[in-house]
N, CA, C and O atoms as a MOPAC input file, in Angstrom:
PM7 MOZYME 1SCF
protein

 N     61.79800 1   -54.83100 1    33.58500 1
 C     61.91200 1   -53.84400 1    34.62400 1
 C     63.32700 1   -53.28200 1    34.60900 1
 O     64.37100 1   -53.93400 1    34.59600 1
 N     63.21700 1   -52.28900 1    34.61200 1
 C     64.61000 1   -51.55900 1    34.41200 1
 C     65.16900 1   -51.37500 1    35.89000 1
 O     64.46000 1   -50.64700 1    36.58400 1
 N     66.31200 1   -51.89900 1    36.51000 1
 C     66.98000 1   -51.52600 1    37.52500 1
 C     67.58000 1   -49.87900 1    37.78500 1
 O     68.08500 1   -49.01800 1    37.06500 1
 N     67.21300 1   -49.99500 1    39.21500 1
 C     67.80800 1   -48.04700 1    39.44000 1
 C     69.44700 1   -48.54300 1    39.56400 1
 O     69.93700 1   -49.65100 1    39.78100 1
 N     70.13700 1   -47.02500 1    39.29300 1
 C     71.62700 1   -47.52300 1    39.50600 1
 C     72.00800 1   -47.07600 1    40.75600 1
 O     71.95900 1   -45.87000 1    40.99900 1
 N     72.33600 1   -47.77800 1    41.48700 1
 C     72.64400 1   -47.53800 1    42.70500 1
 C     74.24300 1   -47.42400 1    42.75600 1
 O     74.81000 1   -48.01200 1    41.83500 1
 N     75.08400 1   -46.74600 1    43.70800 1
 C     76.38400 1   -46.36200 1    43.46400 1
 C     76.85200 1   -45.98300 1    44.48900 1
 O     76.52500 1   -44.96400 1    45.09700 1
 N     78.22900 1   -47.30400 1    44.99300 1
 C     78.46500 1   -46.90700 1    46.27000 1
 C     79.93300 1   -46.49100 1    46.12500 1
 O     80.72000 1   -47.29000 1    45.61800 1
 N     80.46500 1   -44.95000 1    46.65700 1
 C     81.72800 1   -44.65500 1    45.80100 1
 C     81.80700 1   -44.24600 1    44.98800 1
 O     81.21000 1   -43.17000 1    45.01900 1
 N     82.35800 1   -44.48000 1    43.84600 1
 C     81.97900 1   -44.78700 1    42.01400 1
 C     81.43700 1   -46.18000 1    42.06200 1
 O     80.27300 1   -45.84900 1    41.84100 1
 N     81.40300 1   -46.87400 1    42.12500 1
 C     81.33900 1   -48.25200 1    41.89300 1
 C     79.49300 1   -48.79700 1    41.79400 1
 O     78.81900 1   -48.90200 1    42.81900 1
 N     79.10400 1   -48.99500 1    40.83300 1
 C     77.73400 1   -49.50400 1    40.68000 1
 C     77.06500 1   -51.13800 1    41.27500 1
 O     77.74100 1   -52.16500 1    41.21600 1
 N     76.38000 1   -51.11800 1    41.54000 1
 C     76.11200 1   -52.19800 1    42.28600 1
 C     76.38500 1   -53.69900 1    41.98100 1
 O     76.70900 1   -54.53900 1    42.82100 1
 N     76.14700 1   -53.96900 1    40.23600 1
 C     77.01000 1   -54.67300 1    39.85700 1
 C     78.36800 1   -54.71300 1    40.17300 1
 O     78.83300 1   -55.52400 1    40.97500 1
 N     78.84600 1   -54.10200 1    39.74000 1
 C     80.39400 1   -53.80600 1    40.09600 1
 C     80.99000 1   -54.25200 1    41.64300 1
 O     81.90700 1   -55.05000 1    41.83400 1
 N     80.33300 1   -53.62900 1    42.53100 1
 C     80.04400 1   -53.54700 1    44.14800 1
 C     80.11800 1   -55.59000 1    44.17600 1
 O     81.12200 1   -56.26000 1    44.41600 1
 N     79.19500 1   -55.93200 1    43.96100 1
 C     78.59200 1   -57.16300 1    44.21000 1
 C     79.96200 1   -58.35500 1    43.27600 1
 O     80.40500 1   -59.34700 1    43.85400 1
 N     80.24600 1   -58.10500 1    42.35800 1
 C     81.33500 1   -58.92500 1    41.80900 1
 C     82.55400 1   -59.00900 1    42.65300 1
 O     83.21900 1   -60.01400 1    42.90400 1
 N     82.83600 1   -57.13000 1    43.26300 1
 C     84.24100 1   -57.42300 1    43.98700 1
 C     84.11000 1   -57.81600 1    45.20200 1
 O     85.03000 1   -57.95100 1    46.00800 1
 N     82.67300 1   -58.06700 1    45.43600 1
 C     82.43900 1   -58.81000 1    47.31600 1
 C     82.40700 1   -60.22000 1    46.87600 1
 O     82.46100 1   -61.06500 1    47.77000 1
 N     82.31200 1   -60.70200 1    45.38300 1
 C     82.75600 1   -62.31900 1    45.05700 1
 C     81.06600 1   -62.78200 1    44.94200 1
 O     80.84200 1   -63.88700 1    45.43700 1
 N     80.46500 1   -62.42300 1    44.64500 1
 C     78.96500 1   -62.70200 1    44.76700 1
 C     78.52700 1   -63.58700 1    43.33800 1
 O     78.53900 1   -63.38000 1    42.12500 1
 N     78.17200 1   -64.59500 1    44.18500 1
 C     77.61100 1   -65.37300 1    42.65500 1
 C     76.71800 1   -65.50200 1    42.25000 1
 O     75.98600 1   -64.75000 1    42.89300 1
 N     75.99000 1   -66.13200 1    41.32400 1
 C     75.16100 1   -65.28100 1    40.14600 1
 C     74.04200 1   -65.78900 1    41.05400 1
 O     73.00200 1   -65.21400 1    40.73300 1
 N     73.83800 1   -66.69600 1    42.12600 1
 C     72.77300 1   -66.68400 1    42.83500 1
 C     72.44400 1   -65.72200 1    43.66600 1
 O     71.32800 1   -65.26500 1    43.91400 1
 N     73.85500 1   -65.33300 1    44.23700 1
 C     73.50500 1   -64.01500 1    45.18000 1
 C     73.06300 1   -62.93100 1    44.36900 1
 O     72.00400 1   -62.35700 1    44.62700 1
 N     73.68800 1   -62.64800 1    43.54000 1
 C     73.09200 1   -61.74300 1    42.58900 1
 C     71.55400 1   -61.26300 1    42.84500 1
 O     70.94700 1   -60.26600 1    43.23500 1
 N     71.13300 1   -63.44500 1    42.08700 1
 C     69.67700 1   -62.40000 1    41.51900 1
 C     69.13700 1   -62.71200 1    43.37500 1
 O     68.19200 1   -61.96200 1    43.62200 1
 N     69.43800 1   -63.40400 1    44.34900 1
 C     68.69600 1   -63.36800 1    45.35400 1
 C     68.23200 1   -61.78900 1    45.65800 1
 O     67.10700 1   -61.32600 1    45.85000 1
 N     69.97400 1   -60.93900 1    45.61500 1
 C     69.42600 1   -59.52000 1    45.60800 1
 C     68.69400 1   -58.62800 1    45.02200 1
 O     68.06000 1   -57.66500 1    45.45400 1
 N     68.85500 1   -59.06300 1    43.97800 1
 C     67.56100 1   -58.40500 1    42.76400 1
 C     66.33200 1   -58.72300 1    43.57600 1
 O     65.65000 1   -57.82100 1    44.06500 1
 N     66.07800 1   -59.85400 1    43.70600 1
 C     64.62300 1   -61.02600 1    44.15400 1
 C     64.29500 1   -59.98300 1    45.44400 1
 O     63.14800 1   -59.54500 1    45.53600 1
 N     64.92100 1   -59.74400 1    46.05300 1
 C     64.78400 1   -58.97200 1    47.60700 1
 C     64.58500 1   -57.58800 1    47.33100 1
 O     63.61600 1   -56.95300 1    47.74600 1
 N     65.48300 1   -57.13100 1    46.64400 1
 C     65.16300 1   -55.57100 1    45.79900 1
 C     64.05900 1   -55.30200 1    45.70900 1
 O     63.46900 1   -54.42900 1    46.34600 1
 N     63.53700 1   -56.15700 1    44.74100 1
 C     62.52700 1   -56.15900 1    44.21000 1
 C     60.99900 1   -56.35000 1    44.61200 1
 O     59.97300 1   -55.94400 1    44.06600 1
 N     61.17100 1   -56.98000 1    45.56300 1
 C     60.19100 1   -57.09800 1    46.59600 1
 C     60.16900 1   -56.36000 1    47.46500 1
 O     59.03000 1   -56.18200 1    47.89600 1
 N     61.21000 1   -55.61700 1    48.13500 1
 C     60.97300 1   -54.51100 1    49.18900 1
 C     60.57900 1   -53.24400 1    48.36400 1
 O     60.11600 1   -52.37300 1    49.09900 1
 N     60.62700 1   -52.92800 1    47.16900 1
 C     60.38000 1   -51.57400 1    46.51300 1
 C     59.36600 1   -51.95900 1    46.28100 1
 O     58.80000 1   -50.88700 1    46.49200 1
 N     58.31700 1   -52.82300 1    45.91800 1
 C     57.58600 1   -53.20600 1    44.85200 1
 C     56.14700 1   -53.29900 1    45.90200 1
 O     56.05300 1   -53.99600 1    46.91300 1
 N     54.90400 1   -52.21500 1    45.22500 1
 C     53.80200 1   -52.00800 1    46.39100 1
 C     53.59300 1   -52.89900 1    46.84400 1
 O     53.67700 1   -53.97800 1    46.25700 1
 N     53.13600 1   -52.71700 1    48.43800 1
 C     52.69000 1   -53.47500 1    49.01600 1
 C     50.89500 1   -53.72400 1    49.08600 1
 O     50.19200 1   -54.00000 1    50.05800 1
 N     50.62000 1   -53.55700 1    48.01400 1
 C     49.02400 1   -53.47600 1    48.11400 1
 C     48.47600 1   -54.32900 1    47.11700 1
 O     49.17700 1   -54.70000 1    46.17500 1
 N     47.50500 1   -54.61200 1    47.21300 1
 C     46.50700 1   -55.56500 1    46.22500 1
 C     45.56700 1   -55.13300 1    45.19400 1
 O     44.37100 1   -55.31100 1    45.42400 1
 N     45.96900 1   -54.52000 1    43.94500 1
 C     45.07100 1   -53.44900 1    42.63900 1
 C     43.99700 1   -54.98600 1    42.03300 1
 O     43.98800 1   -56.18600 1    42.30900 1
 N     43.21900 1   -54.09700 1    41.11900 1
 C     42.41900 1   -54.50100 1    40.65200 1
 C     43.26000 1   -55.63200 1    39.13600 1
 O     42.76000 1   -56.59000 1    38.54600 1
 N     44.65900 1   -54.96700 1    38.94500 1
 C     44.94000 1   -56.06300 1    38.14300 1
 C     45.51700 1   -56.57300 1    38.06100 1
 O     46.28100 1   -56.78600 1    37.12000 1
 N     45.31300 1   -57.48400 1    40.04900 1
 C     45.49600 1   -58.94000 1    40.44600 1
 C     44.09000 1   -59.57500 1    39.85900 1
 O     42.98900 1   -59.03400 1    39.95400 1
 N     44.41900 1   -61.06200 1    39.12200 1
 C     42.88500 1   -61.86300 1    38.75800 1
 C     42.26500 1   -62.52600 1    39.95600 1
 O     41.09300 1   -62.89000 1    40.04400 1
 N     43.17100 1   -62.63100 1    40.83600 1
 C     42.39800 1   -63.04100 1    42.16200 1
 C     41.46300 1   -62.50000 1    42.48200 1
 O     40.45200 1   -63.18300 1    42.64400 1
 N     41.38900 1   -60.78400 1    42.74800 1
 C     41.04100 1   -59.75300 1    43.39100 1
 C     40.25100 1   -59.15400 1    42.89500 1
 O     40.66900 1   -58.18500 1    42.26300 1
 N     38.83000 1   -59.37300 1    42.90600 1
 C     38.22900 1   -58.26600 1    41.84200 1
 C     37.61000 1   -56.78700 1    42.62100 1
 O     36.73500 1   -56.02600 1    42.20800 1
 N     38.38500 1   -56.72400 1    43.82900 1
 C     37.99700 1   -55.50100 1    44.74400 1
 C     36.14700 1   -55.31100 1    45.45100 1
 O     35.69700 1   -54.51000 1    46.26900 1
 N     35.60700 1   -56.22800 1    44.82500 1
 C     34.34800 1   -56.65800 1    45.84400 1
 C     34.39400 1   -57.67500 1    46.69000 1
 O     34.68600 1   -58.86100 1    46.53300 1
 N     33.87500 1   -56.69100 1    48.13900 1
 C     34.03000 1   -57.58000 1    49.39500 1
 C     32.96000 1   -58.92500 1    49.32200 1
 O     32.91500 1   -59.88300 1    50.09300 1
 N     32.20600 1   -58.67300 1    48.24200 1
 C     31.38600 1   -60.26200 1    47.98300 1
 C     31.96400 1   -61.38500 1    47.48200 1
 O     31.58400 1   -62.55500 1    47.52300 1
 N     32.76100 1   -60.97300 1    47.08700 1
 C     33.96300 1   -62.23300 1    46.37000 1
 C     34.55800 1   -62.90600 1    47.15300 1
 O     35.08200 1   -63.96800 1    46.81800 1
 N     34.59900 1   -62.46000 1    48.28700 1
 C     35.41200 1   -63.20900 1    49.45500 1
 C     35.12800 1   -64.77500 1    49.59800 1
 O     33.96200 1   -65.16800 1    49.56800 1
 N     36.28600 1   -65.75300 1    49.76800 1
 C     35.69700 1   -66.68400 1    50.23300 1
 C     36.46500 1   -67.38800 1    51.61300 1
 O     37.66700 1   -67.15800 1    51.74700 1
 N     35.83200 1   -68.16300 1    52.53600 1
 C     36.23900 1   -68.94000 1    53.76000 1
 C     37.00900 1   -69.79600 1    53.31300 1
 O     36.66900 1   -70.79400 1    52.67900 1
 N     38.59800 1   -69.33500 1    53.73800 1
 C     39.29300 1   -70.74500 1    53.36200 1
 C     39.29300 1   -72.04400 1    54.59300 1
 O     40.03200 1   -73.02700 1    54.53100 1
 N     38.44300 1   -71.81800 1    55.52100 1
 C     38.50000 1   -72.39000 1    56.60000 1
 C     39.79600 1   -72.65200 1    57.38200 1
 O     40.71900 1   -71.90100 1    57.06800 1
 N     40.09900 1   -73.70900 1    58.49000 1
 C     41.30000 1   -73.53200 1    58.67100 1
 C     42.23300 1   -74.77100 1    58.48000 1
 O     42.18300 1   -75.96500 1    58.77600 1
 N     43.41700 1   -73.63900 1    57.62500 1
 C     44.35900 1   -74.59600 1    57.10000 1
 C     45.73000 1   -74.74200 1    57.42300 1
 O     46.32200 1   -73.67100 1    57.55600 1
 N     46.32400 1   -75.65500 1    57.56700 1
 C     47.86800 1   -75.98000 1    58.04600 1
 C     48.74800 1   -76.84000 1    57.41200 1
 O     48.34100 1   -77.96700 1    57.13200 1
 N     49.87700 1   -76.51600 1    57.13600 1
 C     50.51500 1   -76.82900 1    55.81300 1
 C     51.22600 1   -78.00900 1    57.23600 1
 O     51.51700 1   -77.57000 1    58.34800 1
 N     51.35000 1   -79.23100 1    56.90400 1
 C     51.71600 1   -80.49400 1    57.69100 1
 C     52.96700 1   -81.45300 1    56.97600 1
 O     53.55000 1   -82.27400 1    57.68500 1
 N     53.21900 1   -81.33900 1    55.97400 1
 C     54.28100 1   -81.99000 1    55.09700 1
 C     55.58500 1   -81.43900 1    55.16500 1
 O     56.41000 1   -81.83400 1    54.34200 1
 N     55.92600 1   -80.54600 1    56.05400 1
 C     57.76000 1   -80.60900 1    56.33000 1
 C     57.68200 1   -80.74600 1    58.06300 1
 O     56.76200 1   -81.17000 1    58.76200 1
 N     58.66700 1   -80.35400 1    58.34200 1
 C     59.35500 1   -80.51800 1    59.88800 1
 C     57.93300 1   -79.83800 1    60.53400 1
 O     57.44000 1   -80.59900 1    61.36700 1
 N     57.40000 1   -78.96800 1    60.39900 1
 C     56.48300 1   -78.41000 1    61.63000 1
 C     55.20100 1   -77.85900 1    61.06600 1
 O     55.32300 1   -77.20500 1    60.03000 1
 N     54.03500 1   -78.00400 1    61.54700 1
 C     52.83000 1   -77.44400 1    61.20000 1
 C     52.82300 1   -76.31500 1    60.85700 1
 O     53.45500 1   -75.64400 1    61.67200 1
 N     52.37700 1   -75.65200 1    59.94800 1
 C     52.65200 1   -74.05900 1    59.64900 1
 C     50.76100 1   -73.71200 1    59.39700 1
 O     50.07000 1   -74.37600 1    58.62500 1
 N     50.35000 1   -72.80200 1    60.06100 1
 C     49.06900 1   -72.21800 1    59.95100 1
 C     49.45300 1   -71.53100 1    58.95600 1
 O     50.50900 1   -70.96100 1    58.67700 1
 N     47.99700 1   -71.71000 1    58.21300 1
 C     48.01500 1   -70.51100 1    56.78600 1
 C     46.37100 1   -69.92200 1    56.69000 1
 O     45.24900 1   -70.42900 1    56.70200 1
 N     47.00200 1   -68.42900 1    56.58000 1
 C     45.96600 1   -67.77200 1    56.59700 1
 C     45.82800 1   -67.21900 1    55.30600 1
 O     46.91700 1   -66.92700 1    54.81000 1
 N     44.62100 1   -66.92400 1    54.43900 1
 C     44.44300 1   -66.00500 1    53.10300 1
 C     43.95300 1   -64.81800 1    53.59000 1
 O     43.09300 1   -64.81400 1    54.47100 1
 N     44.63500 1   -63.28800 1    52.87200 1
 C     43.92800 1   -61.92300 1    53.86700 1
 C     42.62500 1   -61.73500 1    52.67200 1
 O     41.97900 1   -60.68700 1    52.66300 1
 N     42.42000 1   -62.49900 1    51.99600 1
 C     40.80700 1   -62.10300 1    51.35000 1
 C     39.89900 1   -62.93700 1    51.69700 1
 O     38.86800 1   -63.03200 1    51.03100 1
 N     40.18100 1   -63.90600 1    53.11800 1
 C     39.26100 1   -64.87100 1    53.55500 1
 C     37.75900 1   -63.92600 1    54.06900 1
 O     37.75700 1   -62.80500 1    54.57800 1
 N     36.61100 1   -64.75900 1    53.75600 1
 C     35.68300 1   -63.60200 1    54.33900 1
 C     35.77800 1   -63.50800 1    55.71500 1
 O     35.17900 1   -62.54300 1    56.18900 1
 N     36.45600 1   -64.35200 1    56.62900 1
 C     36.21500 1   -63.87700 1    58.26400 1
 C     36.97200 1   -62.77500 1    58.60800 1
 O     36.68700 1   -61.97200 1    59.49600 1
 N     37.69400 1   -62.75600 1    58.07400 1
 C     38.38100 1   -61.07100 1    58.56900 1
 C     38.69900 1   -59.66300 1    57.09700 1
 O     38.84600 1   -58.45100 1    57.25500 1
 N     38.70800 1   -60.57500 1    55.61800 1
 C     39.16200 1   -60.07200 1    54.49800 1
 C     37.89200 1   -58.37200 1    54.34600 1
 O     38.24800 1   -57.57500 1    53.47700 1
 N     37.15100 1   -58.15300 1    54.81100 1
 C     36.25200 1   -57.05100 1    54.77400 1
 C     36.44400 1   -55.90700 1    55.98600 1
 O     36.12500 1   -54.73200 1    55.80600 1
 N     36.95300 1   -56.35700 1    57.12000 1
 C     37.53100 1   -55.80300 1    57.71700 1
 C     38.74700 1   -54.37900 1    57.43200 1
 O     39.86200 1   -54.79100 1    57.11200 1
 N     38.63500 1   -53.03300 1    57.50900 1
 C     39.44000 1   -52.22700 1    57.28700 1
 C     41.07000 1   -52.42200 1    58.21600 1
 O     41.16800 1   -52.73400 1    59.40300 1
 N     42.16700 1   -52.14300 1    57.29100 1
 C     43.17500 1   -52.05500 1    58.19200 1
 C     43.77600 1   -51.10700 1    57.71600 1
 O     44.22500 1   -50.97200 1    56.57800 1
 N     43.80200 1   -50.28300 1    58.76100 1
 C     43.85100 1   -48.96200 1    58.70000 1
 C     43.00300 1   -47.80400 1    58.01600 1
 O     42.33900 1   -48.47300 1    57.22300 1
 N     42.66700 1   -46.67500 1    57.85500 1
 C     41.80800 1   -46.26700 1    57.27200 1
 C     41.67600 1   -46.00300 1    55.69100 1
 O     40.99800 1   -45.10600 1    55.18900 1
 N     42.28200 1   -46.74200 1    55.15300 1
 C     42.41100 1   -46.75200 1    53.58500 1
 C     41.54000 1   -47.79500 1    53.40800 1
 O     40.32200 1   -47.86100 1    53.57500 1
 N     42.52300 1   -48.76900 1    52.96700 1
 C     41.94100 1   -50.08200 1    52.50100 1
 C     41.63200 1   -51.06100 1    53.98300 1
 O     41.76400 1   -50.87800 1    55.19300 1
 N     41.14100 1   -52.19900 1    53.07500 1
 C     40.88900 1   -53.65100 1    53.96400 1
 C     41.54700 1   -54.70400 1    54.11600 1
 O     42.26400 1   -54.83000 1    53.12300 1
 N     41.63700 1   -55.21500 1    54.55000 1
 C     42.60100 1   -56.95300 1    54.75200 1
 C     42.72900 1   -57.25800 1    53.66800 1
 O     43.84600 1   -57.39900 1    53.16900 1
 N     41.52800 1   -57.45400 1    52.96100 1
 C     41.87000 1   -57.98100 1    51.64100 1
 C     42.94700 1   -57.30300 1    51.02500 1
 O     44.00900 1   -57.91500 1    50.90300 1
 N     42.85400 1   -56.19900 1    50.63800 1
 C     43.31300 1   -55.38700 1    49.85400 1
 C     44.63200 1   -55.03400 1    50.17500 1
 O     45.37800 1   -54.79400 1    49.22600 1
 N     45.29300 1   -54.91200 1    51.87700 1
 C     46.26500 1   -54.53500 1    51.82100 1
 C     46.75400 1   -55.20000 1    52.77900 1
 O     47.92900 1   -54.89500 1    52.98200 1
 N     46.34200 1   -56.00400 1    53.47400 1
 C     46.70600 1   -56.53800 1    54.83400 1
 C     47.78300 1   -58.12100 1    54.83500 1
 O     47.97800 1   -58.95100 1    55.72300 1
 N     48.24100 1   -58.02600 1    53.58300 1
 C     48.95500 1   -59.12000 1    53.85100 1
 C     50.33800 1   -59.01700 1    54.59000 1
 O     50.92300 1   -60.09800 1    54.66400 1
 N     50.97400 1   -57.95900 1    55.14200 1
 C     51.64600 1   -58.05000 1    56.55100 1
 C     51.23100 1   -58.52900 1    57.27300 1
 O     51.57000 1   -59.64500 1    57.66500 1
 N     50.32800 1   -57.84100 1    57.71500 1
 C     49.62700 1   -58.45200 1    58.96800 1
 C     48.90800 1   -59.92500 1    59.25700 1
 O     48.81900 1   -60.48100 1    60.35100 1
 N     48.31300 1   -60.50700 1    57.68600 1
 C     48.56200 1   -62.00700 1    57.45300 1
 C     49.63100 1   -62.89900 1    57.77700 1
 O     49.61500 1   -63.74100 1    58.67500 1
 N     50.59600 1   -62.64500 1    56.95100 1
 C     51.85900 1   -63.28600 1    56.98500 1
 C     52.34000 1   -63.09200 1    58.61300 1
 O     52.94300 1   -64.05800 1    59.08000 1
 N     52.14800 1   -62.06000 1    59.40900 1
 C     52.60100 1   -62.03900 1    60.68700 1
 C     51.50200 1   -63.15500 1    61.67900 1
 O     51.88200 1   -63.96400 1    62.52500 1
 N     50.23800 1   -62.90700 1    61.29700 1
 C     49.57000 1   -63.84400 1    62.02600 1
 C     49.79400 1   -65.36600 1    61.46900 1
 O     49.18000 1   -66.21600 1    62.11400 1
 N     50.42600 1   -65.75000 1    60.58200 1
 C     50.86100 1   -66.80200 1    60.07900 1
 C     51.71700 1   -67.41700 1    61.13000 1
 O     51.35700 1   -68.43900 1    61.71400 1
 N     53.03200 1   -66.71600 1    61.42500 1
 C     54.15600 1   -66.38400 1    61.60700 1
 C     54.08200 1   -66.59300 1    63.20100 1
 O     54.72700 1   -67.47700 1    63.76500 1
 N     53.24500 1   -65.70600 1    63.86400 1
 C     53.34200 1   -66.25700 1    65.81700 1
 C     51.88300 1   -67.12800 1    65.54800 1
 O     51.36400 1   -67.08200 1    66.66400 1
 N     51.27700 1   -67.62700 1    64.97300 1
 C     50.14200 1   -68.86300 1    65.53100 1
 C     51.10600 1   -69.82700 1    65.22300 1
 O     50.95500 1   -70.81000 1    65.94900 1
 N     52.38500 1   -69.98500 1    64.14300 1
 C     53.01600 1   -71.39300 1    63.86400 1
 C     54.21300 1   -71.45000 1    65.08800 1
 O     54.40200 1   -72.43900 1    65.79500 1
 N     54.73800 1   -70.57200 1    65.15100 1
 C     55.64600 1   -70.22300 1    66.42000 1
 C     55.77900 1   -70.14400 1    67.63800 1
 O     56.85300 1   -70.20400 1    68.23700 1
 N     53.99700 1   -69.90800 1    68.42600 1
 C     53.80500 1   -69.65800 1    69.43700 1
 C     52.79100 1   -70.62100 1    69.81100 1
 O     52.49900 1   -71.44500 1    68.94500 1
 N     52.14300 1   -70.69100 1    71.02500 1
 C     51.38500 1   -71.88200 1    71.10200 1
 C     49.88100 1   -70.80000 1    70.90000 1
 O     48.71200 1   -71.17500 1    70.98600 1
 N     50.20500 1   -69.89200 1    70.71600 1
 C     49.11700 1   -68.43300 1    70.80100 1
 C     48.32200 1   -69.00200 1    68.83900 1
 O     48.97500 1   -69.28800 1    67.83600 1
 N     46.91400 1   -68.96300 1    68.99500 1
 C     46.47100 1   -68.75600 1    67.54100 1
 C     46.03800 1   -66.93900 1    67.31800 1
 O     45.20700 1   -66.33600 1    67.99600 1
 N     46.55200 1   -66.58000 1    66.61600 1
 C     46.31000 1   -64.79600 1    66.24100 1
 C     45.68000 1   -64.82100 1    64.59700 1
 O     46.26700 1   -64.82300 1    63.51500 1
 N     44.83600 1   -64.83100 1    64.80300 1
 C     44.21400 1   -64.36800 1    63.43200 1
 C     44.47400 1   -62.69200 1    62.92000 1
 O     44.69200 1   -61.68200 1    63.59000 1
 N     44.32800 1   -62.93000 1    61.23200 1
 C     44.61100 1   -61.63800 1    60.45400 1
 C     43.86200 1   -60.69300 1    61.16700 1
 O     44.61000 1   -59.72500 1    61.02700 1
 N     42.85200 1   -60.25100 1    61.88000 1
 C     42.03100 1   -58.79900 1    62.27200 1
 C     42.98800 1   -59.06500 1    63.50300 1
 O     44.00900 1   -58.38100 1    63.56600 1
 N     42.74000 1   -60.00100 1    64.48300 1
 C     43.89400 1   -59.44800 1    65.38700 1
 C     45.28200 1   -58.71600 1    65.38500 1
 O     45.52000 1   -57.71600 1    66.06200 1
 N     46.01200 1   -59.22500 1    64.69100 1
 C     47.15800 1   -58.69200 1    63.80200 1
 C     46.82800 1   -57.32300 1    63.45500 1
 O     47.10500 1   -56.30900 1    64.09600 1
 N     46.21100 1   -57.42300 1    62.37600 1
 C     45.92300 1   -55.62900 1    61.57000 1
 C     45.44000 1   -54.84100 1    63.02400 1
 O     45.99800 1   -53.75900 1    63.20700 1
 N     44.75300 1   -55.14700 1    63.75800 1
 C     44.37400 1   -54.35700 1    65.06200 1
 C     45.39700 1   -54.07700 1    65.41700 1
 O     45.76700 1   -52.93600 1    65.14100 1
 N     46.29700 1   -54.94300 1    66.16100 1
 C     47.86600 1   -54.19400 1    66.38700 1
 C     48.74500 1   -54.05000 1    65.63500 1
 O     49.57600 1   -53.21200 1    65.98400 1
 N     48.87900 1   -54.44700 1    64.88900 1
 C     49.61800 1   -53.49100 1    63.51900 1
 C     49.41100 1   -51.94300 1    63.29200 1
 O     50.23400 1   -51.07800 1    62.99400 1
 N     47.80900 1   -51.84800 1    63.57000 1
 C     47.42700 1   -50.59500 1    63.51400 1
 C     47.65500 1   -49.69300 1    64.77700 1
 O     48.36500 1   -48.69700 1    64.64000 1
 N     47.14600 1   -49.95300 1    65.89300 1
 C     47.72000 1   -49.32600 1    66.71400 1
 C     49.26800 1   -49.26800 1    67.25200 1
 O     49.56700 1   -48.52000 1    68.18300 1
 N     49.99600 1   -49.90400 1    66.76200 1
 C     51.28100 1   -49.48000 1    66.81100 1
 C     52.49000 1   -49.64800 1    65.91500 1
 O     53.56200 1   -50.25200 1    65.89400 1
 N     51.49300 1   -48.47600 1    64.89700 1
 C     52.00300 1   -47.68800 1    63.81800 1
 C     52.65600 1   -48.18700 1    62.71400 1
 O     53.52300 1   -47.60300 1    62.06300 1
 N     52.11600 1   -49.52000 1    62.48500 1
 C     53.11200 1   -50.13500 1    61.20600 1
 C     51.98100 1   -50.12800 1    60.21100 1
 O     52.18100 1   -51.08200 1    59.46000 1
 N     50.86100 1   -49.47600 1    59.85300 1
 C     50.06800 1   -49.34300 1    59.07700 1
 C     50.65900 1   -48.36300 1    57.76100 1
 O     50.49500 1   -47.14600 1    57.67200 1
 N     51.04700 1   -48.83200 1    57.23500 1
 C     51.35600 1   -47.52300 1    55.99700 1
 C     50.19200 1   -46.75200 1    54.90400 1
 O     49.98400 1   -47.19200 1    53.77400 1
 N     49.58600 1   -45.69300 1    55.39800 1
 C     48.42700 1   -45.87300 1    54.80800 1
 C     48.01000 1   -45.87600 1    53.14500 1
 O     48.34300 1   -44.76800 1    52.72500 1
 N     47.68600 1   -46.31400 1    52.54300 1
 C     47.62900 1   -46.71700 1    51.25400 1
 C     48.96600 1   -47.43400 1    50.83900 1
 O     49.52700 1   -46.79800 1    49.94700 1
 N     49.50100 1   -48.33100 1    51.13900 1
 C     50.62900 1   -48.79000 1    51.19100 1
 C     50.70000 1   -50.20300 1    51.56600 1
 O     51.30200 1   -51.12200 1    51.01100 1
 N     49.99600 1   -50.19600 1    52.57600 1
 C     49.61100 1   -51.68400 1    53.00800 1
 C     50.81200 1   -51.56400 1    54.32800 1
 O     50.59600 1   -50.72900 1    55.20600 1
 N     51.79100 1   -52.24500 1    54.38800 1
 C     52.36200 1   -52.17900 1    56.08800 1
 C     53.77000 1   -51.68200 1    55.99600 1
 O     54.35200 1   -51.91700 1    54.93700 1
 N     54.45600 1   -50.98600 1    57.00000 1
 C     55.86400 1   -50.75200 1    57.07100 1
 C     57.01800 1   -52.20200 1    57.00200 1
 O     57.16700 1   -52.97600 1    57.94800 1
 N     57.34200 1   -52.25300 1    56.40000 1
 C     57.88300 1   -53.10900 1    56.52500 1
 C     59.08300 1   -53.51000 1    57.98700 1
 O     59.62000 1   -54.60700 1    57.83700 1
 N     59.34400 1   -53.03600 1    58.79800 1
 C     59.04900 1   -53.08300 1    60.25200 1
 C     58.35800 1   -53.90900 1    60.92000 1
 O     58.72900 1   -54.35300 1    62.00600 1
 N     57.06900 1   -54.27000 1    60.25100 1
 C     56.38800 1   -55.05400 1    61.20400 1
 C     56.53400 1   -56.87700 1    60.80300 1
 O     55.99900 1   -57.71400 1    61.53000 1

């Protein structure tokens, strides 16, 4: 993957990042983050997970990761209880809704509240972090 050159001043981001003393972890952490905020937020056909039929879906039932400091709920957005479900008017949970996963992850482990993925994408959607064909603003 070829990096864009970004340029603050004259000074290129390499450049930028050496004279703030940044070490080769910070580095690639920033690449790692770069790279993930540019990089679609949606689910194509050539993921092998994903074969884009809502019959493929399967129930991961419910699961909670229990082996560090605190219970963490985990949700999959191609589970069939909510993965067929549209979020927003493009695509479906499956397909694009892993914001809104990861957020219902995120307040059921945090809150004493359980929020499943369609709950989530429901308000995700109505207040406006739906990016359409895009999957979510990153905002939310």
């Amino acid at each position: 993957m070829t990096r864009p050159n970004i340029t603050i001043g004259n000074m290129v981001h390499d450049n930028l990042m050496d004279k703030l003393g940044f070490t080769r972890f910070q580095k690639d952490w920033a690449y790692f983050l770069y790279d993930n905020i540019t990089a679609p937020q949606i689910i194509t056909d050539e993921y092998e997970d994903w074969t884009g039929n809502p019959g493929n879906l399967v129930n991961y039932g419910n699961l909670a990761f229990s082996d560090g400091g605190r219970d963490v709920a985990y949700y999959h957005q191609a589970d069939s209880r909510w993965g067929h479900y549209m979020y927003g008017k493009t695509h479906t949970i499956a397909v694009a809704g892993c914001g809104p996963t990861a957020m219902a992850m995120v307040v059921s482990t945090l809150t004493k509240d359980t929020v499943e993925p369609k709950e989530m994408s429901d308000w995700s959607y109505e207040n406006g972090y739906v990016a359409e064909g895009n999957g979510s603003y990153h905002a939310l």
